[in-house]
C-alpha positions as CSV (number, residue, x, y, z in Angstrom):
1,X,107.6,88.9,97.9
2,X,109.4,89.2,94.9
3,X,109.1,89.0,91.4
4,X,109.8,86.1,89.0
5,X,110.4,86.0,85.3
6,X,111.3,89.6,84.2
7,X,111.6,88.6,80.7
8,X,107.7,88.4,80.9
9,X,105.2,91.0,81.3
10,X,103.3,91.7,84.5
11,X,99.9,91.4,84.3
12,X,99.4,95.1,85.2
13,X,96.7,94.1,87.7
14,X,99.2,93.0,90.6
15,X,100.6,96.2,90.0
16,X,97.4,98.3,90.0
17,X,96.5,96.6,93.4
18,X,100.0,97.6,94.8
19,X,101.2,94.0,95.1
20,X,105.0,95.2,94.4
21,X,108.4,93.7,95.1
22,X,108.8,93.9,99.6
23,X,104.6,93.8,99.8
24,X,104.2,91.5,103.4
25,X,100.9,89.9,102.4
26,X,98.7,86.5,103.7
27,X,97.5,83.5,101.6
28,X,93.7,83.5,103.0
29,X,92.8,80.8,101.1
30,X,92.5,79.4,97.4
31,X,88.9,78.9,95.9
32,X,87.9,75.0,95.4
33,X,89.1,73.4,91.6
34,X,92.1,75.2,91.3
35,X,90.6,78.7,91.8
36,X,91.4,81.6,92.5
37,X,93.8,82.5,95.4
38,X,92.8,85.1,97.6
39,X,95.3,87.6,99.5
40,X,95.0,90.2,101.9
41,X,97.9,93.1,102.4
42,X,98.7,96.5,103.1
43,X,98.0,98.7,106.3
44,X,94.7,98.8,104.9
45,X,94.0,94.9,104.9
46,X,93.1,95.3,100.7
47,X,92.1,91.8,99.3
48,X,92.6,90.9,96.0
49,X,91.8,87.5,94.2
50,X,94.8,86.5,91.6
51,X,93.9,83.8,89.2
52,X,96.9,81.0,88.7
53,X,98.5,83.0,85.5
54,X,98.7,86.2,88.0
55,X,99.8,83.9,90.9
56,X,102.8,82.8,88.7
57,X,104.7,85.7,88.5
58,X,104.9,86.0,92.7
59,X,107.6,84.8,94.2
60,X,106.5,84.2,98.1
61,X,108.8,83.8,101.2
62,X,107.8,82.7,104.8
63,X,108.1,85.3,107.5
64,X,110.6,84.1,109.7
């Protein structure tokens, strides 16, 4: 995972939660009506939920 649009400012949340650049996480699944989409990562299996405008800034790549 990476981070896309420098020029803009992270919403300090992803960064609170410890979502940073390298972070291996999973897509659990995205709430009905363009919701939220929820995560899990970390040793600890944290979950977060990241609304589209927080979602924008990630930049995801399958694990091979």
């Amino acid at each position: 995972m990476g981070y896309e649009n420098d020029d803009l400012k992270m919403p300090n949340k992803i960064i609170e939660m410890g979502l940073l650049p390298d972070t291996t996480f999973k897509i659990l699944y995205q709430a009905p009506f363009s919701g939220p989409l929820y995560v899990e990562f970390g040793d600890e299996k944290s979950r977060i939920a990241l609304r589209e405008e927080e979602a924008r800034f990630i930049v995801v790549q399958p694990l091979t």
